[in-house]
Backbone of each chain as ProteinMPNN parsed JSONL, in Angstrom:
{"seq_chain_A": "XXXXXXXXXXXXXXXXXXXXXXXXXXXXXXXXXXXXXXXXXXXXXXXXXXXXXXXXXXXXXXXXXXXXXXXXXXXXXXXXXXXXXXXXXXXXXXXXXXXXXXXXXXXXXXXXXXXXXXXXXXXXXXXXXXXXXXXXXXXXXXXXXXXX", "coords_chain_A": {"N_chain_A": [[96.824, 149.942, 110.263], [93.638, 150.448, 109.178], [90.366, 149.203, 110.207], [88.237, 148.357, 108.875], [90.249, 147.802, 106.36], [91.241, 145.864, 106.648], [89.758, 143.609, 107.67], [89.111, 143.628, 104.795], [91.254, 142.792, 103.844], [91.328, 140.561, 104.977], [89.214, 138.584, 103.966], [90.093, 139.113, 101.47], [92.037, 137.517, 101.772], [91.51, 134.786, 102.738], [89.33, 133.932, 100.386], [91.648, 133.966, 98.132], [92.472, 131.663, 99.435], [90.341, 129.659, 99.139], [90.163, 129.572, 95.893], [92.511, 128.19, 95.057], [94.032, 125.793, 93.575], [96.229, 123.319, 92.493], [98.847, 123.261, 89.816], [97.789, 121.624, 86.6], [100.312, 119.488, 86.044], [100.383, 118.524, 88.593], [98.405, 116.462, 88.745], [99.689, 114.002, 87.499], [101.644, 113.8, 89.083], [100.522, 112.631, 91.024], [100.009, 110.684, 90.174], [102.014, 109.221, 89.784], [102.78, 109.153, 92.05], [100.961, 107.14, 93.546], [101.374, 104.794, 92.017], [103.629, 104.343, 92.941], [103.301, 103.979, 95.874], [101.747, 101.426, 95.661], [104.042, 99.581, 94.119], [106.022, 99.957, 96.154], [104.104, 98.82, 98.193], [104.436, 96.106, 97.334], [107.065, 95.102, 97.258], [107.248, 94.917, 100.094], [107.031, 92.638, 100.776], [109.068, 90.917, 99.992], [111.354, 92.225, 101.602], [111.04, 91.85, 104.561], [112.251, 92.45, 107.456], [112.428, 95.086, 107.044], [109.962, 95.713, 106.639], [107.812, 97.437, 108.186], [108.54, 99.936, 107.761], [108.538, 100.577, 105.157], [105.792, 99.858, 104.807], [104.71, 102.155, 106.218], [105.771, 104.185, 104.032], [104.545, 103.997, 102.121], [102.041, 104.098, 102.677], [102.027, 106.748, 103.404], [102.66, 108.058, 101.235], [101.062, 107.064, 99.403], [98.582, 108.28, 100.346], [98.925, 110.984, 99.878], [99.413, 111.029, 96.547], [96.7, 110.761, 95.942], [95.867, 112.923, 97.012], [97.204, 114.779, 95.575], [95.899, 114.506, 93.362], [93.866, 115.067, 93.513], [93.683, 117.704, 94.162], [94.361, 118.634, 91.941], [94.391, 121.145, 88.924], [91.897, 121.181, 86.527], [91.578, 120.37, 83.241], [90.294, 121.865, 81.336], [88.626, 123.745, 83.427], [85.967, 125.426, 84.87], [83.127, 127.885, 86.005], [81.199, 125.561, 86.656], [82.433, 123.373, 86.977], [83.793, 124.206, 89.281], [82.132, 124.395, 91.51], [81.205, 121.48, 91.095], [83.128, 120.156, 92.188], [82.975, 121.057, 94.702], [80.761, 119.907, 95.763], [81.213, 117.64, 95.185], [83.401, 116.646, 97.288], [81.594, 117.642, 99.609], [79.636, 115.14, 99.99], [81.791, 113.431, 100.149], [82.839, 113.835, 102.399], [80.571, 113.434, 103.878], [79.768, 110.753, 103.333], [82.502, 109.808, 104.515], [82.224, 110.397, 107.123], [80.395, 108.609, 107.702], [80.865, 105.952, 106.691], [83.59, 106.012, 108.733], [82.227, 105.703, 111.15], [80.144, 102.987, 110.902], [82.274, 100.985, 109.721], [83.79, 100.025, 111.482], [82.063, 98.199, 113.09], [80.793, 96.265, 111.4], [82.895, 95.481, 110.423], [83.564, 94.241, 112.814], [81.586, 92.14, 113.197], [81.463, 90.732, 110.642], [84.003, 89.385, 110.917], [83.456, 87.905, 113.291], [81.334, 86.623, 112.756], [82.189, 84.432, 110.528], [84.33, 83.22, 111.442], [84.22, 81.324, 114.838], [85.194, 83.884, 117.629], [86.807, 85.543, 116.461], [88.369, 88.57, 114.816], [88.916, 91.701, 117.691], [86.992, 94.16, 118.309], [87.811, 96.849, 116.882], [88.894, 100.929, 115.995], [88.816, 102.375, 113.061], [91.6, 102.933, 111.494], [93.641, 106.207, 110.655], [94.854, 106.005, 107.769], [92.57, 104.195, 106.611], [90.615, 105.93, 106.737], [90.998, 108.399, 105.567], [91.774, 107.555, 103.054], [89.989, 106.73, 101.821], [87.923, 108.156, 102.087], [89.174, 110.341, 99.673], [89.248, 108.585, 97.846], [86.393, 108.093, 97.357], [85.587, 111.395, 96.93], [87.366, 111.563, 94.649], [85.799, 109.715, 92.606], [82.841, 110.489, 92.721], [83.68, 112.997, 92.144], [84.486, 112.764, 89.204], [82.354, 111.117, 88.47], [80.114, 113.201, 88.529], [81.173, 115.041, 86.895], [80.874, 113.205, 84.27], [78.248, 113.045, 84.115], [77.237, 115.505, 83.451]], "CA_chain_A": [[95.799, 149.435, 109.332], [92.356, 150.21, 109.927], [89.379, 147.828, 110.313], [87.718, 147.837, 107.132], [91.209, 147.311, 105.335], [91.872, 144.556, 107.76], [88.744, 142.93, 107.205], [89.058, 143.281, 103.741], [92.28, 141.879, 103.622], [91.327, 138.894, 105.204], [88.16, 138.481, 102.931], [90.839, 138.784, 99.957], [93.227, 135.817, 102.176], [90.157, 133.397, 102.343], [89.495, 133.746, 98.952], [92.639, 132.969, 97.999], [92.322, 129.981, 99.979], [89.084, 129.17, 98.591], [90.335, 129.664, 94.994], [93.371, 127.577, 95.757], [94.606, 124.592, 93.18], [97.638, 122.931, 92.443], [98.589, 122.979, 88.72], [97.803, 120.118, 86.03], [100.929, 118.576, 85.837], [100.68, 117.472, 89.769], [97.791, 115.182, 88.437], [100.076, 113.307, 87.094], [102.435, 113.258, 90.149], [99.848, 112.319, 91.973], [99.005, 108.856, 89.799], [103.425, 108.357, 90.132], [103.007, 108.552, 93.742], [99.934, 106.264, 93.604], [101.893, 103.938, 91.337], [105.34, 104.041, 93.61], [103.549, 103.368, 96.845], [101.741, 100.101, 94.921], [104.964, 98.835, 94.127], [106.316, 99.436, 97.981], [103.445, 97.895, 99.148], [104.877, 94.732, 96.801], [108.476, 94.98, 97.768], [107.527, 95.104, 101.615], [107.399, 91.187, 101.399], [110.554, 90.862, 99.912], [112.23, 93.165, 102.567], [110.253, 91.685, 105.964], [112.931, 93.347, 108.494], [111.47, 96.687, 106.766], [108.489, 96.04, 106.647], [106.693, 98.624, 108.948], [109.081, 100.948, 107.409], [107.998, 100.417, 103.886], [104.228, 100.107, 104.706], [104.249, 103.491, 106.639], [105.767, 105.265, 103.392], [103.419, 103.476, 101.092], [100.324, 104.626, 102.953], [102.191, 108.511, 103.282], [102.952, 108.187, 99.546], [98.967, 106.765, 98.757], [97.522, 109.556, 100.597], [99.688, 112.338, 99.218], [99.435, 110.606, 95.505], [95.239, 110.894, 96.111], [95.622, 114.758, 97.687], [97.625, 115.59, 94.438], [94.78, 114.29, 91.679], [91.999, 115.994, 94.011], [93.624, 119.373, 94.232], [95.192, 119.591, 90.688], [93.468, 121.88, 88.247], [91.61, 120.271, 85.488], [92.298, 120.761, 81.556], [89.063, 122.769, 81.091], [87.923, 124.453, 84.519], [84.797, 126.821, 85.04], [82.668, 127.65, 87.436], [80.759, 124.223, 86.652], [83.383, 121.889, 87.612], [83.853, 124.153, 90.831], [80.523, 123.681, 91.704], [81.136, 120.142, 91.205], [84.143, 119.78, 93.103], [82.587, 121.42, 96.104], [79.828, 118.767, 95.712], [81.705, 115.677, 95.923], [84.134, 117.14, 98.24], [80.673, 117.324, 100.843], [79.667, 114.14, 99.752], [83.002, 112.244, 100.393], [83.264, 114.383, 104.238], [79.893, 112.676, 104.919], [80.471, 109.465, 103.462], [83.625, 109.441, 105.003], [81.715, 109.474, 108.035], [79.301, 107.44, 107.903], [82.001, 104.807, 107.084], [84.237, 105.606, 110.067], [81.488, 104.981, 112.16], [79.561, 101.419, 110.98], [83.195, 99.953, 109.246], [84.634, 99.302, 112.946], [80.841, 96.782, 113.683], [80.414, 95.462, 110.25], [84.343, 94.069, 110.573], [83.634, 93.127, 114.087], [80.298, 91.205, 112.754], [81.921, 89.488, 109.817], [85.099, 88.214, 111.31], [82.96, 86.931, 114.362], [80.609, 85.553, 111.947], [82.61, 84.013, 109.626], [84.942, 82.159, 112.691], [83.839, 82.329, 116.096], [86.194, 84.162, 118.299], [87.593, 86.185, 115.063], [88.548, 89.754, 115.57], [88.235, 92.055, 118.707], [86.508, 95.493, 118.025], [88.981, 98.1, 116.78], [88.506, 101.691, 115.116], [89.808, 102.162, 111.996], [93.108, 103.823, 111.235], [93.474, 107.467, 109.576], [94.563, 106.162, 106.685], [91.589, 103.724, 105.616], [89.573, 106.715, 106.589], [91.82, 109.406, 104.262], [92.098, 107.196, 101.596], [88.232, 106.278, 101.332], [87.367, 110.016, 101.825], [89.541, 110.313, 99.317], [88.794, 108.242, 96.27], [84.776, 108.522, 97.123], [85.584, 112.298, 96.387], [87.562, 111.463, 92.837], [85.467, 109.123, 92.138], [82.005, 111.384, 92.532], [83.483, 114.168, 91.004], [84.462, 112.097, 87.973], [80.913, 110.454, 88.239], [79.586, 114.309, 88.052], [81.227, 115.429, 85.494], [80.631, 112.806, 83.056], [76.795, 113.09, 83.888], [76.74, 117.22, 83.918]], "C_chain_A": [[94.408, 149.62, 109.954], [91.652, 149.054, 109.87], [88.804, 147.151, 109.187], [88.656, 147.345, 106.514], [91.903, 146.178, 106.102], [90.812, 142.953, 107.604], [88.94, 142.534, 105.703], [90.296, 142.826, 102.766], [92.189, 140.472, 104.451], [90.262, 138.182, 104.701], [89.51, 137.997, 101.257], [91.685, 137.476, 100.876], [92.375, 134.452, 101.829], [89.816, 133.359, 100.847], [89.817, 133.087, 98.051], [92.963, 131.65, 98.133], [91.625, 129.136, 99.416], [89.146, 128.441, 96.654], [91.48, 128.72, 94.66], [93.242, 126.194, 94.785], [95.643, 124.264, 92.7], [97.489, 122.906, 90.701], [98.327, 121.361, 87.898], [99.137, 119.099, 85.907], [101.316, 117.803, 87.136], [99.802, 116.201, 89.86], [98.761, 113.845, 88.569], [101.596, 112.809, 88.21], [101.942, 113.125, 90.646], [99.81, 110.842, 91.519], [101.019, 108.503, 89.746], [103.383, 108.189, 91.091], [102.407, 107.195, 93.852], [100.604, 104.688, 93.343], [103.24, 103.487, 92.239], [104.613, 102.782, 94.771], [102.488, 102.077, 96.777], [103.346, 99.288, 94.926], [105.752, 99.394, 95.397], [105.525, 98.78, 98.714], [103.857, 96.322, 98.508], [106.013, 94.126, 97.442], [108.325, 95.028, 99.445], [107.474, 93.629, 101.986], [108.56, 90.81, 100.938], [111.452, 91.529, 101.125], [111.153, 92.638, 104.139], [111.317, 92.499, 106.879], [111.963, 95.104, 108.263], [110.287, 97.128, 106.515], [107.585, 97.051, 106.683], [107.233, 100.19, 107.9], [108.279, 101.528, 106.184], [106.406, 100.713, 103.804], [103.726, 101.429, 104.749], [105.094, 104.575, 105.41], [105.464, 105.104, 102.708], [102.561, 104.002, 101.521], [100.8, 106.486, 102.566], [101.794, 109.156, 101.558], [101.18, 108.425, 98.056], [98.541, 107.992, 98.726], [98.143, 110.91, 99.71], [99.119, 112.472, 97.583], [97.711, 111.243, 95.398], [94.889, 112.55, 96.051], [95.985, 115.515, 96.552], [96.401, 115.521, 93.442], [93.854, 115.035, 92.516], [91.965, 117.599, 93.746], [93.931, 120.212, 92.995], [94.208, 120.184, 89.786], [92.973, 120.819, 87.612], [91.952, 121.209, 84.068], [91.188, 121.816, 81.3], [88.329, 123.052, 82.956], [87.251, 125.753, 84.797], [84.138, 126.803, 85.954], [81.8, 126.049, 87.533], [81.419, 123.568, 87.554], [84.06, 122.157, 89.167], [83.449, 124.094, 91.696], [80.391, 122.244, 92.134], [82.196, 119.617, 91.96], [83.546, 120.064, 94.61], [81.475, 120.537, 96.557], [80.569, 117.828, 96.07], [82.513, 115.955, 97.191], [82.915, 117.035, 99.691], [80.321, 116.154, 100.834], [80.438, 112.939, 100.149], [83.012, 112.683, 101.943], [81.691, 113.31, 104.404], [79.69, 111.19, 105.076], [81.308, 108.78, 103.884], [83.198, 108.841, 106.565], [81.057, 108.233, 108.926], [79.989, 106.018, 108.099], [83.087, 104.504, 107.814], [83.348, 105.133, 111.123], [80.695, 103.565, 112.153], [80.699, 100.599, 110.825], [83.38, 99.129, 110.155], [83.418, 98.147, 112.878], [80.649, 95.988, 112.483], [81.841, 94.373, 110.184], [84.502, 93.321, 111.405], [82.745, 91.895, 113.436], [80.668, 89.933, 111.747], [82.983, 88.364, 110.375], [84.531, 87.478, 112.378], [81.871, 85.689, 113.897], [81.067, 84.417, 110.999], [83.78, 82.815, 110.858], [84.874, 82.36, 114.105], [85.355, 82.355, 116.805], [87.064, 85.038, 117.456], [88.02, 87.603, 115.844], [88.256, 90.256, 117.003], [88.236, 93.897, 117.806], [87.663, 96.401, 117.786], [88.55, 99.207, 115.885], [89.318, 101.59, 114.156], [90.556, 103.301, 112.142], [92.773, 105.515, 110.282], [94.004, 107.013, 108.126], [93.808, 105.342, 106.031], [90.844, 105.319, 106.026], [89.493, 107.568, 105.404], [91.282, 108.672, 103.054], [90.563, 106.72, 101.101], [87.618, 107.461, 101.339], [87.708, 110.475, 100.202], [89.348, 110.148, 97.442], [87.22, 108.111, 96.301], [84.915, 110.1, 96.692], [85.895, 112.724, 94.806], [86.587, 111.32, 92.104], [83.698, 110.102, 91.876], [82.648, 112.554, 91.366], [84.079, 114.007, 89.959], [82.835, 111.685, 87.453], [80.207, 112.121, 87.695], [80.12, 115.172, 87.282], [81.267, 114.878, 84.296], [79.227, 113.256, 82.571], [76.248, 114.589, 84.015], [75.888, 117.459, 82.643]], "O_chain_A": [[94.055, 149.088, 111.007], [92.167, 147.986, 109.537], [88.824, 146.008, 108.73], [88.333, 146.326, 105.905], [93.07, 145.802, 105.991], [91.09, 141.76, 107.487], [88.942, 141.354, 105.351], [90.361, 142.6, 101.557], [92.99, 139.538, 104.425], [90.302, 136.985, 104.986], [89.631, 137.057, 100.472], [91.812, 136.418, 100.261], [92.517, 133.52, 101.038], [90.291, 132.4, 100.24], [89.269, 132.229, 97.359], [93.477, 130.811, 97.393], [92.015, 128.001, 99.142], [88.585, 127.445, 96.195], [91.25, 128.352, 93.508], [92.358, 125.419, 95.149], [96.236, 125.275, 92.326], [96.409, 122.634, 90.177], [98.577, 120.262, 88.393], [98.912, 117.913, 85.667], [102.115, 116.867, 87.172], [100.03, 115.216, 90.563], [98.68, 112.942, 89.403], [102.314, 111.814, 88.109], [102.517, 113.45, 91.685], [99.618, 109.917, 92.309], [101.258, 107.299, 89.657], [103.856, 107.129, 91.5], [103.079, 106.215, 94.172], [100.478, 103.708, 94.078], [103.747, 102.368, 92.153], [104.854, 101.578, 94.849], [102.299, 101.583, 97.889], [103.629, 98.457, 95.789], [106.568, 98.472, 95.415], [105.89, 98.185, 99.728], [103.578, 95.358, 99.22], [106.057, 93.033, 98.007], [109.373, 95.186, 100.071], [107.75, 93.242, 103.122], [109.199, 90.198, 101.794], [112.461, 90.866, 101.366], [110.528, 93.587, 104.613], [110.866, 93.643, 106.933], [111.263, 95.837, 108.962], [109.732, 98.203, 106.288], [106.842, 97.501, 105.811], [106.547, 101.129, 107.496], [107.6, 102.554, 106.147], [105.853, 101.504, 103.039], [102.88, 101.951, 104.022], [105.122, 105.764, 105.73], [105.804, 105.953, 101.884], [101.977, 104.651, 100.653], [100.213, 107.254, 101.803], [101.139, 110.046, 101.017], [100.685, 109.013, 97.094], [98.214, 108.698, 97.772], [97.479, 111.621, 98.956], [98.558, 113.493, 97.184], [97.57, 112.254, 94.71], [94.067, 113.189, 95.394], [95.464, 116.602, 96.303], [96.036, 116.512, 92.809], [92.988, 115.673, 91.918], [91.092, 118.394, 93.399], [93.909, 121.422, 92.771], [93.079, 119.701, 89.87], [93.341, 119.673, 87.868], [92.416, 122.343, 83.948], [91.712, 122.874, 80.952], [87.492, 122.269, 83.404], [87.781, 126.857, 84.923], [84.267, 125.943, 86.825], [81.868, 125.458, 88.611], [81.068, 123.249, 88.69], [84.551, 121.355, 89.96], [84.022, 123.805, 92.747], [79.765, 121.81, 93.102], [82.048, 118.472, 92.387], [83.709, 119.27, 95.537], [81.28, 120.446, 97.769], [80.569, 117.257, 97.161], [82.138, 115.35, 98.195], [83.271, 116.438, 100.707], [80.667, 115.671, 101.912], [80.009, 111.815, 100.409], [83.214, 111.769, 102.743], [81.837, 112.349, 105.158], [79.524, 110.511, 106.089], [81.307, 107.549, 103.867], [83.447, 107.769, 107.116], [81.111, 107.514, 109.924], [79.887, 105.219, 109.03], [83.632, 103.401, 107.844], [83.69, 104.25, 111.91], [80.559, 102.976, 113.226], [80.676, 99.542, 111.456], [83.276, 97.905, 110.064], [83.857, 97.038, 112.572], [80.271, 94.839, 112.711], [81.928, 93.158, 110.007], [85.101, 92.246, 111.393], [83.258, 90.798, 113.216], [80.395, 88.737, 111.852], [82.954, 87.133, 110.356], [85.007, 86.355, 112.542], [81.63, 84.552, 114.302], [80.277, 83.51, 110.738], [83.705, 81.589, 110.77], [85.353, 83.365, 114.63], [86.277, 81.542, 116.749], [88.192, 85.225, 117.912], [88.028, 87.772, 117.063], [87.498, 89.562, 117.68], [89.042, 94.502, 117.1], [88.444, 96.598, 118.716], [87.853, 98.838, 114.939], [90.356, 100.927, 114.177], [90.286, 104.351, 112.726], [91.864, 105.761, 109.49], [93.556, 107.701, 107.209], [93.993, 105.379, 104.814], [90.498, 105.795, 104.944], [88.605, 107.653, 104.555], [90.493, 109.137, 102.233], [90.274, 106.411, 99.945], [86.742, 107.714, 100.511], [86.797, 110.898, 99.491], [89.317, 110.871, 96.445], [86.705, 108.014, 95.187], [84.1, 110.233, 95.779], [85.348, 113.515, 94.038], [86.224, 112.098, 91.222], [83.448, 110.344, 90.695], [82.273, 112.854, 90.232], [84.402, 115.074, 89.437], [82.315, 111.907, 86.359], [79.821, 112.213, 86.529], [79.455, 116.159, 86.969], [81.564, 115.529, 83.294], [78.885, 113.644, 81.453], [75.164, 114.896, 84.513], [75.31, 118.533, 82.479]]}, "seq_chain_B": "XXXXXXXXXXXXXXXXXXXXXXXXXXXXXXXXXXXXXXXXXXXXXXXXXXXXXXXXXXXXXXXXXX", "coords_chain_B": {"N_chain_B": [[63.98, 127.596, 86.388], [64.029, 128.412, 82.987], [65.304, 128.186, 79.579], [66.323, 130.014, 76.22], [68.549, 129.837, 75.435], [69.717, 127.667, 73.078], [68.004, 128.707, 70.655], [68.921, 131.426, 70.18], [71.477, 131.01, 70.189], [71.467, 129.797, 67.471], [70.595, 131.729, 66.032], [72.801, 133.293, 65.921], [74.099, 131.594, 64.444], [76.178, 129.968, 65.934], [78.275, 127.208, 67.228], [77.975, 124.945, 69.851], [80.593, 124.96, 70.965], [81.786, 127.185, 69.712], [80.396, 128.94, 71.28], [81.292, 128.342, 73.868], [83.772, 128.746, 73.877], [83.975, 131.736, 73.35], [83.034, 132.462, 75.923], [84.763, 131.287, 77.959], [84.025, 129.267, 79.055], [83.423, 124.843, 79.441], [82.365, 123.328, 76.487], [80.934, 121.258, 77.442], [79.173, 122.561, 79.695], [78.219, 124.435, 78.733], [76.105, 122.864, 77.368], [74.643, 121.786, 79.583], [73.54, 124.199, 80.563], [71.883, 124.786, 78.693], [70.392, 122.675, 78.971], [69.15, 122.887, 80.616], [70.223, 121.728, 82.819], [72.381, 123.272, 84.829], [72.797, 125.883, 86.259], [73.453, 128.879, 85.534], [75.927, 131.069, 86.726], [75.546, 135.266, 88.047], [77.562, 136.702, 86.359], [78.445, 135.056, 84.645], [76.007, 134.557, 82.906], [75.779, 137.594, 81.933], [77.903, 137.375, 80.645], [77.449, 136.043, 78.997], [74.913, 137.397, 77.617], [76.329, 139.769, 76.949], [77.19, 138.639, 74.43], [75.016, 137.618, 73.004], [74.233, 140.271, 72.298], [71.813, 140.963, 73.896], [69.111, 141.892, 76.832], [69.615, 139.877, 79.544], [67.109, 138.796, 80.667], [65.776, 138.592, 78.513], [67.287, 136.332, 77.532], [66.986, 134.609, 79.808], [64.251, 132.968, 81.775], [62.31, 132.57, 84.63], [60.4, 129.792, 85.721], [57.299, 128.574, 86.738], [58.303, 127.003, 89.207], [59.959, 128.058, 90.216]], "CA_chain_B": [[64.279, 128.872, 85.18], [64.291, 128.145, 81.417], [66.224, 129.687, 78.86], [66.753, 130.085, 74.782], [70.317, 129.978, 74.848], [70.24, 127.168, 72.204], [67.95, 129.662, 70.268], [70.107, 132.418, 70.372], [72.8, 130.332, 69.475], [71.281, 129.184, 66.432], [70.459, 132.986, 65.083], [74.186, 133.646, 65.608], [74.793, 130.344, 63.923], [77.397, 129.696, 67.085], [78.251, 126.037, 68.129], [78.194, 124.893, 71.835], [82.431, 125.273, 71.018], [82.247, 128.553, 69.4], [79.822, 130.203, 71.875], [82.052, 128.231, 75.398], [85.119, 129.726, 73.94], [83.685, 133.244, 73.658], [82.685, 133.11, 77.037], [85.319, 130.957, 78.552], [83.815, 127.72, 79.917], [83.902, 124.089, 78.548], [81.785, 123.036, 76.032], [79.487, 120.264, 78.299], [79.024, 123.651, 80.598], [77.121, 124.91, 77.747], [75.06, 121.932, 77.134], [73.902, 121.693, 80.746], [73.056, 125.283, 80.916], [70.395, 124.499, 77.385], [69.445, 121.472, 79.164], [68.414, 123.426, 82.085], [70.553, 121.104, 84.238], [72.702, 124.118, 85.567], [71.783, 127.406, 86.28], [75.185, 129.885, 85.213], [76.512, 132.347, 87.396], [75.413, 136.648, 87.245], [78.961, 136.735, 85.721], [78.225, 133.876, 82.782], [74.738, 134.993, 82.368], [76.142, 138.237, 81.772], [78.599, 137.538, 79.44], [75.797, 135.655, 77.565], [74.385, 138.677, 77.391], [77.347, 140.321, 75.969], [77.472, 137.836, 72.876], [73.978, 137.729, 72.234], [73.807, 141.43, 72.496], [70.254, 141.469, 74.447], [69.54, 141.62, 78.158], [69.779, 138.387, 80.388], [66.134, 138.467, 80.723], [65.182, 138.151, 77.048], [67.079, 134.424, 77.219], [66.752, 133.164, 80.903], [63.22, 133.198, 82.119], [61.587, 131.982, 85.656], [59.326, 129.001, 85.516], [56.46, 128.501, 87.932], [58.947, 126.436, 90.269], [61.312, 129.184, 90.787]], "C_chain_B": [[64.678, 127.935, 83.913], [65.055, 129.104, 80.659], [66.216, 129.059, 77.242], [67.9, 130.01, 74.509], [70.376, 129.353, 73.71], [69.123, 128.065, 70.833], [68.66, 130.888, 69.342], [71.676, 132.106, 70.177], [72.764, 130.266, 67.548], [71.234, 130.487, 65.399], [71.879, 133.507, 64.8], [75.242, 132.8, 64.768], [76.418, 130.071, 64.384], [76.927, 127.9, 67.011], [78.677, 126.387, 69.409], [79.469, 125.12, 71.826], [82.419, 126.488, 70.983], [81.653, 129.347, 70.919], [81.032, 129.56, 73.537], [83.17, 129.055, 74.98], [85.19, 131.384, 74.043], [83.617, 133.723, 75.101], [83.416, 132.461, 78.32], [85.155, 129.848, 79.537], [84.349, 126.485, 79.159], [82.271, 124.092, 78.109], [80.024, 122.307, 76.915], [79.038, 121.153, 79.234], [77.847, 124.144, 79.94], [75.516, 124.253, 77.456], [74.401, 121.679, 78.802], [73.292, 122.915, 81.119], [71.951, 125.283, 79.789], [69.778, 123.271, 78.14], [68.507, 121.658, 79.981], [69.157, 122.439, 83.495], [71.732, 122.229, 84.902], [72.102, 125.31, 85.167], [73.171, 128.197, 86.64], [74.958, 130.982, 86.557], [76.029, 133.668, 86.795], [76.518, 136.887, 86.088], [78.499, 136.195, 84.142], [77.446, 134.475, 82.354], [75.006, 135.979, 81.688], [77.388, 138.441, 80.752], [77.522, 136.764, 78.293], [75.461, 136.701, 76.864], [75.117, 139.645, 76.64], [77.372, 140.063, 74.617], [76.459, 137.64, 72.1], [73.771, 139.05, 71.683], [72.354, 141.664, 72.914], [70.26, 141.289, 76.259], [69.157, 140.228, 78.694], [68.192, 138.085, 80.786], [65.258, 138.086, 78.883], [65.646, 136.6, 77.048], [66.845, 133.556, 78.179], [65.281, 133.798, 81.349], [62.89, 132.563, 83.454], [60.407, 131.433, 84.88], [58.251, 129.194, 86.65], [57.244, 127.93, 89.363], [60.009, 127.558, 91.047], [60.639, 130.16, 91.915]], "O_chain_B": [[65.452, 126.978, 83.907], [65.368, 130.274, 80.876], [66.122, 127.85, 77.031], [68.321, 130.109, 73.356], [70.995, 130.009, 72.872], [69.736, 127.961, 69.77], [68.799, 131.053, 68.13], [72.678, 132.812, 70.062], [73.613, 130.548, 66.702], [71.672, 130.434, 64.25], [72.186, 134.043, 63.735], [76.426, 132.974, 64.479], [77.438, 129.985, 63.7], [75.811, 127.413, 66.831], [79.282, 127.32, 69.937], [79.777, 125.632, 72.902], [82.891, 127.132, 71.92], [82.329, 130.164, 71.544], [81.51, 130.464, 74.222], [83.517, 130.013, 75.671], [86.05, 132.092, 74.568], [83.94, 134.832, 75.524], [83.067, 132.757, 79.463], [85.858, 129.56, 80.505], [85.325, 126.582, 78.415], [81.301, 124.51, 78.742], [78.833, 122.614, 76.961], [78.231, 120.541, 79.934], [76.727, 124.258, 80.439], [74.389, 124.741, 77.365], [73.264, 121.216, 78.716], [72.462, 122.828, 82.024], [70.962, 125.933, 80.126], [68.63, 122.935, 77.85], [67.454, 121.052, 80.179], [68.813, 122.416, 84.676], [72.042, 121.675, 85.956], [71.333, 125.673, 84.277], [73.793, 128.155, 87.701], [73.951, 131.458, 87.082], [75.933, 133.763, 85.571], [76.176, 137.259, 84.965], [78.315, 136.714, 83.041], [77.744, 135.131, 81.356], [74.636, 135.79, 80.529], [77.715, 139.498, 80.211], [77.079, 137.002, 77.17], [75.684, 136.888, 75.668], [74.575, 140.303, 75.753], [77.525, 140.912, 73.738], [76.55, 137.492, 70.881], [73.157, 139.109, 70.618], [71.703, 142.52, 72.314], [71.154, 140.715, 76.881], [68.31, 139.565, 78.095], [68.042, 136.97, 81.287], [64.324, 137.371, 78.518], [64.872, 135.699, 76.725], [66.596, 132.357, 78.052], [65.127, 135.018, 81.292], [63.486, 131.491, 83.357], [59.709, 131.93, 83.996], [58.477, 130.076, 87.479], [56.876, 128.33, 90.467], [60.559, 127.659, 92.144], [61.321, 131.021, 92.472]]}, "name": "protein", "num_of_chains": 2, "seq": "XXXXXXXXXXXXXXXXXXXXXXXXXXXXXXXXXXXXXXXXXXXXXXXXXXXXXXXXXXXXXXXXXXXXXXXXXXXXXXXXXXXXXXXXXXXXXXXXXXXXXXXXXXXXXXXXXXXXXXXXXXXXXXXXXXXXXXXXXXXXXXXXXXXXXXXXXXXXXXXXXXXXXXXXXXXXXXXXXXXXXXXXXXXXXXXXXXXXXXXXXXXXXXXXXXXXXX"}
C-alpha cells in the first residue's frame, strides 16, 4: 500500500468514526436501561447481603442507559443537529470538569458546615463524574435544539 | 451574512416543509437559516441553489460583520 492510499484510508477510518451513531431504536434502550437500573437501585434495600452487587450494576446499567440516548440517531438529523451535538458534547467535557474539580470542596464545606467534624475530603467517583457529563450533555443538546 | 431564502421561498410558493424536504434537513433547520441564526453548509447552500435555480450569491450575502 502506498502512502497516499494509506493516509487516505485512515482519513476515510476517522471519518467513519466521526460520523458514527447508534440507530433510533437504542434511544429507547437507553431510557429501559435508565428505568431498570432505578428500580435496582430500589430493590438493593430489600436485598442488603447484595447490596454492593446490585448498586455496582445499577450505576453500569445508568451509565450505559445515558451513553445509549447520547449516541442514538435522532428522528430528523442534519447537519444542524450535528453541529449541535458537537456543541453540547464540548460543553458537558468542560462542565464536567469544572465539577470534578470544586464538587470534592463544596461537599467537604457543607458537611463540615452543616455538623462539625462531618465528612473527610474525598474525590468523587467515575460514575458521579460520567453520569453528570452525561446528562449536562442531553440536557444542552435538548436545550439547543428547542432554541435553534 | 444575510440571506433571502424566505424570499425565494415565497416566489416558489415553497413552505419551510416543502423546501427542508427538497433539500433534506428538518424543517426548524430552515427557520434558523431565514433567521440568520445558522449559517448552512457549501453543500446546503448549494443545494439551495439547486431549487431556487440561481447562484448562492444572489440569496446569501455578507454583512459588514463578516
Amino acid at each position: 500500500m502506498s502512502k497516499k492510499s494509506f493516509v487516505e484510508c485512515e482519513r476515510h477510518r476517522l471519518q467513519k468514526l466521526l460520523n458514527f451513531r447508534l440507530p433510533i431504536a437504542f434511544k429507547w434502550l437507553g431510557v429501559l436501561l435508565l428505568v431498570s437500573a432505578f428500580v435496582l437501585f430500589f430493590f438493593r434495600i430489600q436485598f442488603p447481603d447484595q447490596g454492593e452487587l446490585l448498586r455496582s450494576i445499577g450505576r453500569k446499567a445508568f451509565i450505559v442507559g445515558l451513553l445509549c440516548i447520547s449516541l442514538a440517531r435522532d428522528k430528523e438529523e442534519d447537519e444542524m443537529t450535528v453541529g449541535l451535538r458537537a456543541q453540547s458534547y464540548a460543553i458537558a467535557f468542560i462542565v464536567g470538569v469544572i465539577y470534578a474539580l470544586i464538587m470534592p470542596y463544596v461537599e467537604f464545606g457543607v458537611s463540615n458546615a452543616v455538623h462539625s467534624g462531618g465528612e473527610v475530603y474525598k474525590d468523587l467517583g467515575d460514575f458521579q463524574v460520567l453520569s453528570f457529563m452525561l446528562m449536562i450533555q442531553l440536557g444542552i443538546y435538548h436545550t439547543l435544539k428547542r432554541y435553534r | 451574512m444575510d440571506n433571502t431564502i424566505k424570499v425565494e421561498r415565497a416566489i416558489l410558493n415553497l413552505t419551510q416543509d416543502d423546501l427542508a424536504k427538497k433539500i433534506g434537513v428538518s424543517r426548524q433547520t430552515i427557520n434558523s437559516i431565514e433567521a440568520n441564526r445558522y449559517v448552512p453548509s457549501t453543500v446546503l447552500a448549494l443545494k439551495l441553489s439547486d431549487v431556487f435555480g440561481k447562484p448562492v450569491n444572489d440569496f446569501f450575502k455578507l454583512n459588514t460583520d463578516d
